[in-house]
C-alpha atoms as a printed R data frame, in Angstrom:
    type eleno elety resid chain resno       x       y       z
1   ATOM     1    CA   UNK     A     1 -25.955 -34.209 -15.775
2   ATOM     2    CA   UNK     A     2 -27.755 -32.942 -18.741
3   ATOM     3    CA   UNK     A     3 -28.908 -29.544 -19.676
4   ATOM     4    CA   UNK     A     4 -32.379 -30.496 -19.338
5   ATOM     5    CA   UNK     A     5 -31.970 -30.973 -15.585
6   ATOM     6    CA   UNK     A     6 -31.389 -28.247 -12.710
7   ATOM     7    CA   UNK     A     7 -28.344 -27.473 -11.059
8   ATOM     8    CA   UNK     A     8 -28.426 -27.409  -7.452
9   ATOM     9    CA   UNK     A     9 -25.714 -24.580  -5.876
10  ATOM    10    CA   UNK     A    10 -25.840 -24.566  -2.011
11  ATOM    11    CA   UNK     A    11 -24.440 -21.066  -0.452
12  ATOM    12    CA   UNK     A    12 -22.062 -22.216   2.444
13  ATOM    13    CA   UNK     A    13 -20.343 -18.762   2.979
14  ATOM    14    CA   UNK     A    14 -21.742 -15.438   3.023
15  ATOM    15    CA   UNK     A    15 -21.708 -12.753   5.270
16  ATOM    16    CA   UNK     A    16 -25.397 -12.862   5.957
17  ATOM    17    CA   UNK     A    17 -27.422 -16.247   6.474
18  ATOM    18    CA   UNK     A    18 -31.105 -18.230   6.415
19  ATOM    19    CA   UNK     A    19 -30.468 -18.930  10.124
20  ATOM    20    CA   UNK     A    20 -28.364 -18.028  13.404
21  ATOM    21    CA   UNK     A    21 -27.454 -21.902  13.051
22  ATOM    22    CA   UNK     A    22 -25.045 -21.030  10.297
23  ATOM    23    CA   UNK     A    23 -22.107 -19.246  10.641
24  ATOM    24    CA   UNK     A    24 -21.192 -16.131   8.941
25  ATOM    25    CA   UNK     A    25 -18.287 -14.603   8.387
26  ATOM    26    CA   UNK     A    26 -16.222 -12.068   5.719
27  ATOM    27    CA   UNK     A    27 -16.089 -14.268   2.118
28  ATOM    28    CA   UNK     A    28 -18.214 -15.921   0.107
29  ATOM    29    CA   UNK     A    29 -18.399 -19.963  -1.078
30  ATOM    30    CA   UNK     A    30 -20.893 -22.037  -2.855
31  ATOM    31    CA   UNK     A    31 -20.946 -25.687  -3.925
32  ATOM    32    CA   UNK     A    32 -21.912 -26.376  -7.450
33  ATOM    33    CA   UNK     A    33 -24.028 -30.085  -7.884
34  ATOM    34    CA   UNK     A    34 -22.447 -32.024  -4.679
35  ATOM    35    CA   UNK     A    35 -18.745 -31.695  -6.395
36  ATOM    36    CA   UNK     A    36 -17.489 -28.681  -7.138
37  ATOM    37    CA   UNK     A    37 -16.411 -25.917  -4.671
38  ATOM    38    CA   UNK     A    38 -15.969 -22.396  -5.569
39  ATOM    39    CA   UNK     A    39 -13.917 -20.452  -3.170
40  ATOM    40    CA   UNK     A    40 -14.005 -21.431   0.513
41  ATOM    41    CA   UNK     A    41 -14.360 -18.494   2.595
42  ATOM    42    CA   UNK     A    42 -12.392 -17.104   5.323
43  ATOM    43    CA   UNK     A    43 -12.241 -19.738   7.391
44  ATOM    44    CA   UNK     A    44 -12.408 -23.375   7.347
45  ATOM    45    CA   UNK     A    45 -14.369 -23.395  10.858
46  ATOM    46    CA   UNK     A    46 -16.962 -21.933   9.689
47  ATOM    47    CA   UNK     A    47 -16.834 -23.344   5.995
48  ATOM    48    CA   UNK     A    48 -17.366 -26.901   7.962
49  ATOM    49    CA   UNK     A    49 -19.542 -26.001  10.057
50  ATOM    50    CA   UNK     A    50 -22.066 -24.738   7.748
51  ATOM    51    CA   UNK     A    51 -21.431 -27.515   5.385
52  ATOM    52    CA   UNK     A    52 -22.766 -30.084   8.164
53  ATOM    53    CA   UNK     A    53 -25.713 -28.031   8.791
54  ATOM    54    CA   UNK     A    54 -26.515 -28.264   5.239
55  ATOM    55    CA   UNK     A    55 -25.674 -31.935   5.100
56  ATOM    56    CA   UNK     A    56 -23.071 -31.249   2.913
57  ATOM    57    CA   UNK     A    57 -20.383 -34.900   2.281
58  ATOM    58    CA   UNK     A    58 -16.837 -33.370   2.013
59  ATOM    59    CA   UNK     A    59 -15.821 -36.535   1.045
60  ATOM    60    CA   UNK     A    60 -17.786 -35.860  -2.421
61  ATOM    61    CA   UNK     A    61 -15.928 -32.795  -3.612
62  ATOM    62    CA   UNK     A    62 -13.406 -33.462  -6.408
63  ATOM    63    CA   UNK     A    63 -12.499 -30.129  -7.037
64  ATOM    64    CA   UNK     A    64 -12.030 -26.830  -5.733
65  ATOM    65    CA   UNK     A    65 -12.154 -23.739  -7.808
66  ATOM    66    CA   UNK     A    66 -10.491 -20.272  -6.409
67  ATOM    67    CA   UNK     A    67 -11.814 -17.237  -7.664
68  ATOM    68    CA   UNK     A    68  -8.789 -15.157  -6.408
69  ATOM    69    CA   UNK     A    69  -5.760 -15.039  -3.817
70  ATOM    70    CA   UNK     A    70  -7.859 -13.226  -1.601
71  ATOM    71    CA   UNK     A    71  -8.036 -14.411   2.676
72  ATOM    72    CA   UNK     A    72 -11.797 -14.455   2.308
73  ATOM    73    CA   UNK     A    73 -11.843 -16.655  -0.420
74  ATOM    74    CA   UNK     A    74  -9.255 -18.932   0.384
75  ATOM    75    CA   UNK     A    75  -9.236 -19.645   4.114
76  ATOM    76    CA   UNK     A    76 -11.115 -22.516   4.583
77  ATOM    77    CA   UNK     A    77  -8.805 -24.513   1.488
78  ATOM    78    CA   UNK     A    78  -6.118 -25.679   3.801
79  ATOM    79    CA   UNK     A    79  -8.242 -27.782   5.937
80  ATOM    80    CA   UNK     A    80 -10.871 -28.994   3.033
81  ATOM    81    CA   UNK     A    81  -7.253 -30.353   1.386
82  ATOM    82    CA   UNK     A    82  -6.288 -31.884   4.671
83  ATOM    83    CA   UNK     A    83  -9.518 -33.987   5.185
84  ATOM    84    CA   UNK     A    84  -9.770 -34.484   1.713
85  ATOM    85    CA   UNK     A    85  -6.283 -35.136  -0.210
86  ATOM    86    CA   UNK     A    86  -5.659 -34.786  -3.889
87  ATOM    87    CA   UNK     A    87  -8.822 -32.959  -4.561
88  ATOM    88    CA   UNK     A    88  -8.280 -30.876  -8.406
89  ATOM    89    CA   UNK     A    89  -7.432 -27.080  -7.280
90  ATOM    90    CA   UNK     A    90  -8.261 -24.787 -10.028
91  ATOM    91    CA   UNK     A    91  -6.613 -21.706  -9.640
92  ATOM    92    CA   UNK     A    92  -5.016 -18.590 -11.892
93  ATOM    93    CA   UNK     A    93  -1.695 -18.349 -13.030
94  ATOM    94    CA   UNK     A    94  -1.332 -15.110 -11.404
95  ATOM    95    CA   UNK     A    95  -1.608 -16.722  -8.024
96  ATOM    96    CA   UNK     A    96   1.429 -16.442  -6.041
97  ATOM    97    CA   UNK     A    97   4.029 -18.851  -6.063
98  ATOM    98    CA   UNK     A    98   3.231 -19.155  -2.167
99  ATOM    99    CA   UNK     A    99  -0.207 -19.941  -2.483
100 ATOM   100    CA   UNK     A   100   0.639 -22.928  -4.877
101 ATOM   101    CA   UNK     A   101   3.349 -24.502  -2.977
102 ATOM   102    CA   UNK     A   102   0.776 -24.367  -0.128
103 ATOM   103    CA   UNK     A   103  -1.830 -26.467  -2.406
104 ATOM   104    CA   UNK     A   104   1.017 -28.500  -3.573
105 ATOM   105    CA   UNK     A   105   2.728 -29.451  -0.490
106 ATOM   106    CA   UNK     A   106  -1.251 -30.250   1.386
107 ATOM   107    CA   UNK     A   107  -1.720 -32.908  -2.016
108 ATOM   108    CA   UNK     A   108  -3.964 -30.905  -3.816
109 ATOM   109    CA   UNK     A   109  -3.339 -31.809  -8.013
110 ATOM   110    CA   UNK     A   110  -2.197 -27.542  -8.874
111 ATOM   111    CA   UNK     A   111  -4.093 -26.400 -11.961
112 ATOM   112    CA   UNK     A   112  -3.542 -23.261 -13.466
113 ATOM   113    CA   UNK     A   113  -6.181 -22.089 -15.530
114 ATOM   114    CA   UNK     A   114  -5.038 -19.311 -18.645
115 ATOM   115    CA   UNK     A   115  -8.357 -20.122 -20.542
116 ATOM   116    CA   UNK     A   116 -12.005 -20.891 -20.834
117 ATOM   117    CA   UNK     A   117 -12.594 -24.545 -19.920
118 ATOM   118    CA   UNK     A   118 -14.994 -26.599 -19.168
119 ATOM   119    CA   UNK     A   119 -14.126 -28.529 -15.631
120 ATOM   120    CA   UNK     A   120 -17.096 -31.032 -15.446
121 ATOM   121    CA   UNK     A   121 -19.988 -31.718 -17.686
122 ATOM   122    CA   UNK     A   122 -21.969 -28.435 -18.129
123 ATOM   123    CA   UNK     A   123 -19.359 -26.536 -15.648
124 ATOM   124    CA   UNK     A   124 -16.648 -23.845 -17.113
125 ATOM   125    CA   UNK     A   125 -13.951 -21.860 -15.874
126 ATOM   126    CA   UNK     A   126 -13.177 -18.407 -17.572
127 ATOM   127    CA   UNK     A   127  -9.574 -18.656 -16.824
128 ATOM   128    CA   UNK     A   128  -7.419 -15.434 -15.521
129 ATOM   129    CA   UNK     A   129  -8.760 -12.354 -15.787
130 ATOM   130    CA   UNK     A   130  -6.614  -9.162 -15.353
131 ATOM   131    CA   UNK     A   131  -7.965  -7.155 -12.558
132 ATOM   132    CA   UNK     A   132  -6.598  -4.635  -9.995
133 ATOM   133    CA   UNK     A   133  -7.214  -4.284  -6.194
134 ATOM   134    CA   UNK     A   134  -5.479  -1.387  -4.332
135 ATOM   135    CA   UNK     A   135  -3.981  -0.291  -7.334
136 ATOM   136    CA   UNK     A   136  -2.085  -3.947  -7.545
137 ATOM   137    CA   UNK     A   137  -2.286  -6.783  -9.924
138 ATOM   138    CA   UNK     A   138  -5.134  -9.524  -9.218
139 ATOM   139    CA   UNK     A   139  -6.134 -11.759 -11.228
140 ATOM   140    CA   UNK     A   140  -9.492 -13.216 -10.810
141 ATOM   141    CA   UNK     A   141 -11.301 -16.339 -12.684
142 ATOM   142    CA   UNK     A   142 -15.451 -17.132 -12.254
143 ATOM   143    CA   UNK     A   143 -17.465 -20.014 -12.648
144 ATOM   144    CA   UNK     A   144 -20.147 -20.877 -15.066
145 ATOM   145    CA   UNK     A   145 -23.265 -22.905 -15.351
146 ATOM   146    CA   UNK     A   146 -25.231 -24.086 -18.071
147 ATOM   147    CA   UNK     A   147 -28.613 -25.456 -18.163
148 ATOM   148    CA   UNK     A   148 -32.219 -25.588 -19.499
149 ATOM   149    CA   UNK     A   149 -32.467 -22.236 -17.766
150 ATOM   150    CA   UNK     A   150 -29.799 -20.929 -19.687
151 ATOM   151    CA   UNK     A   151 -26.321 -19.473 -18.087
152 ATOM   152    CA   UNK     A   152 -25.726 -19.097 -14.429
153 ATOM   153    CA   UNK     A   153 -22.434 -17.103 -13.769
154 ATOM   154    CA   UNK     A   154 -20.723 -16.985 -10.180
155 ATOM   155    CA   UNK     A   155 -18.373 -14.131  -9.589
156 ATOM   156    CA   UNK     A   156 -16.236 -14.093  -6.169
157 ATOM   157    CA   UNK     A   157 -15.545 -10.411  -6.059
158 ATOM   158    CA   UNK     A   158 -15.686  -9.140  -9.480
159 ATOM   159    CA   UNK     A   159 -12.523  -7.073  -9.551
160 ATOM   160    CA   UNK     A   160 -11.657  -7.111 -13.281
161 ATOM   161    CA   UNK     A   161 -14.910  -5.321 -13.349
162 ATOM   162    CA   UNK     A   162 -18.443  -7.431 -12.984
163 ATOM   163    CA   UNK     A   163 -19.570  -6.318 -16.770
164 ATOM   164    CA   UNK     A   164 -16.292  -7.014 -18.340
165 ATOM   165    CA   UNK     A   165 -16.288 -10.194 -17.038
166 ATOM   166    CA   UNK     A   166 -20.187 -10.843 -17.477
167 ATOM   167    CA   UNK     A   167 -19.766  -9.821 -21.467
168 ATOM   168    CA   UNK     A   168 -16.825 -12.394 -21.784
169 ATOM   169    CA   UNK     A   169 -18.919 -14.877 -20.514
170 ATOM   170    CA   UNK     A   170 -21.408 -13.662 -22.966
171 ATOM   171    CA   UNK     A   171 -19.130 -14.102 -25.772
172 ATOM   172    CA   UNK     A   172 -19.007 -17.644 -25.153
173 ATOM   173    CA   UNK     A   173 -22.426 -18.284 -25.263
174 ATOM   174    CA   UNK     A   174 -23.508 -15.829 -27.560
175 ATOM   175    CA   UNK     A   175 -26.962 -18.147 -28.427
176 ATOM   176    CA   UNK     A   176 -28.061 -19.263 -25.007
177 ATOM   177    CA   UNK     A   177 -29.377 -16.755 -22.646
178 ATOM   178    CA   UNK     A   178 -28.233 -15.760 -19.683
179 ATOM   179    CA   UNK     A   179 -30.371 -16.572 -16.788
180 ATOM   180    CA   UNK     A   180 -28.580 -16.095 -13.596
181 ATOM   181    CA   UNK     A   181 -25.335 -13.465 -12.156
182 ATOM   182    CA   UNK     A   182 -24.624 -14.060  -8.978
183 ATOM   183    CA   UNK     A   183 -21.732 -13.617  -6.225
184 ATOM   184    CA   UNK     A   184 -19.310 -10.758  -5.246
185 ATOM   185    CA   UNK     A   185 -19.799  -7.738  -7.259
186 ATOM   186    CA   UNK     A   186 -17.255  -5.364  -5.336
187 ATOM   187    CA   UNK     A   187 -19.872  -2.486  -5.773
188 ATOM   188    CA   UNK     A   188 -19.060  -1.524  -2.221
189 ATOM   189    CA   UNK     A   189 -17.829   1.745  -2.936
190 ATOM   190    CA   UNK     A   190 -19.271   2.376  -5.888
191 ATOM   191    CA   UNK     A   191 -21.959   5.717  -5.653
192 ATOM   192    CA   UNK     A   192 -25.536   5.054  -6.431
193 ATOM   193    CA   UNK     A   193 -25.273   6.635 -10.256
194 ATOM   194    CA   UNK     A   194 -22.426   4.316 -11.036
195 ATOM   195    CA   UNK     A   195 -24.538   1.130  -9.368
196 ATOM   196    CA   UNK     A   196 -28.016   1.959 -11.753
197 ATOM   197    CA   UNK     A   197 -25.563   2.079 -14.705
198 ATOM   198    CA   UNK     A   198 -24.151  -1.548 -13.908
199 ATOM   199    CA   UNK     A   199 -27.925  -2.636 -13.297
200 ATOM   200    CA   UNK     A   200 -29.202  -1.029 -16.624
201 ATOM   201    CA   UNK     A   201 -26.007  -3.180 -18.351
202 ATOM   202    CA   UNK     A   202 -27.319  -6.130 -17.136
203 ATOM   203    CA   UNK     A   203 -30.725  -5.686 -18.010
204 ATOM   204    CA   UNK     A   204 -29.169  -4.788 -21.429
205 ATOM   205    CA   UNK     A   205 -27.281  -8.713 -21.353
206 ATOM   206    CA   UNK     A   206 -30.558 -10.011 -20.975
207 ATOM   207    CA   UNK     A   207 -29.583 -11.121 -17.368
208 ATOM   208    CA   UNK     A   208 -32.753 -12.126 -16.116
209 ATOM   209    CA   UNK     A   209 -32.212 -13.177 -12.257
210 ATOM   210    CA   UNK     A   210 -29.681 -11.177  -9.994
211 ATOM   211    CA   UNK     A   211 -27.761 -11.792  -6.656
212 ATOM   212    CA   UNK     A   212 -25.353  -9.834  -5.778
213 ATOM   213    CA   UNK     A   213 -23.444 -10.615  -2.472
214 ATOM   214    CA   UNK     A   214 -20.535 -10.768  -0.670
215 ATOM   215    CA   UNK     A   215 -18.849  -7.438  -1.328
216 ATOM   216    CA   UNK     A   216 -21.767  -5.891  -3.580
217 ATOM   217    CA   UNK     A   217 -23.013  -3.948  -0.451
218 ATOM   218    CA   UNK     A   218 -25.673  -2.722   1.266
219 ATOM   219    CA   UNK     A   219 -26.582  -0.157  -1.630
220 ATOM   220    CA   UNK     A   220 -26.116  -2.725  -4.567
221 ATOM   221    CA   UNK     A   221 -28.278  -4.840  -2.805
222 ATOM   222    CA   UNK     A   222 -31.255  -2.510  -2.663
223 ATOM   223    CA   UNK     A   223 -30.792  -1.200  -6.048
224 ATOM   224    CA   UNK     A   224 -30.496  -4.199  -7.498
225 ATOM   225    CA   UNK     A   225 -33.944  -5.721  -5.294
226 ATOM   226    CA   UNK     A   226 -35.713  -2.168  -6.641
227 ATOM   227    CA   UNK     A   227 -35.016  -2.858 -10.073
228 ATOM   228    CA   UNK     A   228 -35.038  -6.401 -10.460
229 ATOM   229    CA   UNK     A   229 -38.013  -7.057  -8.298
230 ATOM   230    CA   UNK     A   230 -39.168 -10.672  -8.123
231 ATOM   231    CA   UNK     A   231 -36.050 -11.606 -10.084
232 ATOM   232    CA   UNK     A   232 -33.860 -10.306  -7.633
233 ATOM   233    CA   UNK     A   233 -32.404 -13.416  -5.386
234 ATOM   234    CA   UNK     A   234 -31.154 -12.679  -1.654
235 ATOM   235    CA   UNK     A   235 -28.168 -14.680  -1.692
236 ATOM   236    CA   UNK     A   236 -27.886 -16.227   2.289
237 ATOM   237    CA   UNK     A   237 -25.601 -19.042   3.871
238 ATOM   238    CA   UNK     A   238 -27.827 -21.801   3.961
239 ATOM   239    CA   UNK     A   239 -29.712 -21.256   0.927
240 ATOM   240    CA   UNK     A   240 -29.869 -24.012  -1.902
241 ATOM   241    CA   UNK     A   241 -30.751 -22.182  -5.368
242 ATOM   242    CA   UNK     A   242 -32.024 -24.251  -8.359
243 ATOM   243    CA   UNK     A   243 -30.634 -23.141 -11.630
């Protein structure tokens, strides 16, 4: 696919939805053209079933891509591995040795990623990020987009920090704007002062379109919708955006 066509990114896992016929559920998970999945939620129930009401074809995933070693962004792996052996799992050094026997020993080809790479034609990887949750090491990588529109970045829970990782991203592209952030944020308990700073950042980037999800919270959310206005994006299970 070439720049100079759009990207679709269906939303399989969210914890709010278009409709009560898809399930919801703590985690997030998105597809990325019909091939690429980043993170899978928190479980794979769920994960399928929302993937059949979006006529989603397992069978054309190649790769998976795991944001971090998180239960709500890795439950539903295990059985996408199962039904679909030797699929490409992208995932951080910093990921327990655990977690990659486990892709190992289901068939899945283990790839660590250290660095910035490009996975598929127009579709990166940042690599490991250093982040902390509960005052503990965790890594975290994110996914990028590029198109006519310009750069679409997907965060799963943003805990090396959503602008940190947002400005590396912007250091690869330093000539192509950025058109779309979406994803976790992990705003949750952040106060309102501290959100409007991270929103007047982005506006700095030259972000132009917005969604945050997941673990952004309730507060993120409306900031972000108040500021952003018809550039803000809802992000829902069911949803197919166009980037």
């Amino acid at each position: 696919m070439g720049e100079d066509a759009k990207m679709r990114i269906h939303i399989l896992f969210n914890n709010e939805s278009l409709s009560r016929k898809f399930s919801v559920g703590w985690g997030f998970s998105c597809l990325v053209g019909n091939h690429i999945l980043f993170d899978t939620g928190e479980n794979e129930k769920y994960l399928f079933r929302n993937m059949k009401s979006m006529n989603v074809d397992i069978s054309n995933i190649e790769t998976v891509v795991i944001s971090h070693e998180h239960w709500d962004h890795t439950g539903g792996l295990w059985g996408i591995l199962e039904q679909n052996r030797g699929l490409k799992v992208y995932v951080c050094p910093g990921f327990s040795k655990e977690f990659k026997k486990q892709v190992e020993n289901l068939h899945g080809k283990l790839i660590e990623a250290d660095k910035f790479v490009e996975i598929s034609k127009n579709i990166f990887i940042t690599g490991e990020m250093p982040g902390t949750y509960n005052g503990r090491y965790m890594p975290e990588q994110a996914l990028v987009v590029t198109t006519e529109n310009g750069i679409t970045a997907i965060t799963g829970c943003a805990h090396p920090g959503i602008i940190k990782m947002i400005e590396s991203i912007k250091e690869k592209f330093f000539n192509k704007r950025f058109y779309l952030a979406f994803g976790g944020f992990h705003l949750t308990n952040k106060d309102e002062k501290a959100i409007k700073t991270i929103v007047e950042r982005f506006k700095q980037m030259g972000i132009k379109k917005a969604g945050p999800a997941h673990c952004s919270g309730k507060a993120a959310e409306q900031i972000f919708n108040k500021e952003y206005e018809d550039n803000f994006i809802a992000i829902r299970t069911g949803q197919v955006l166009k980037v």
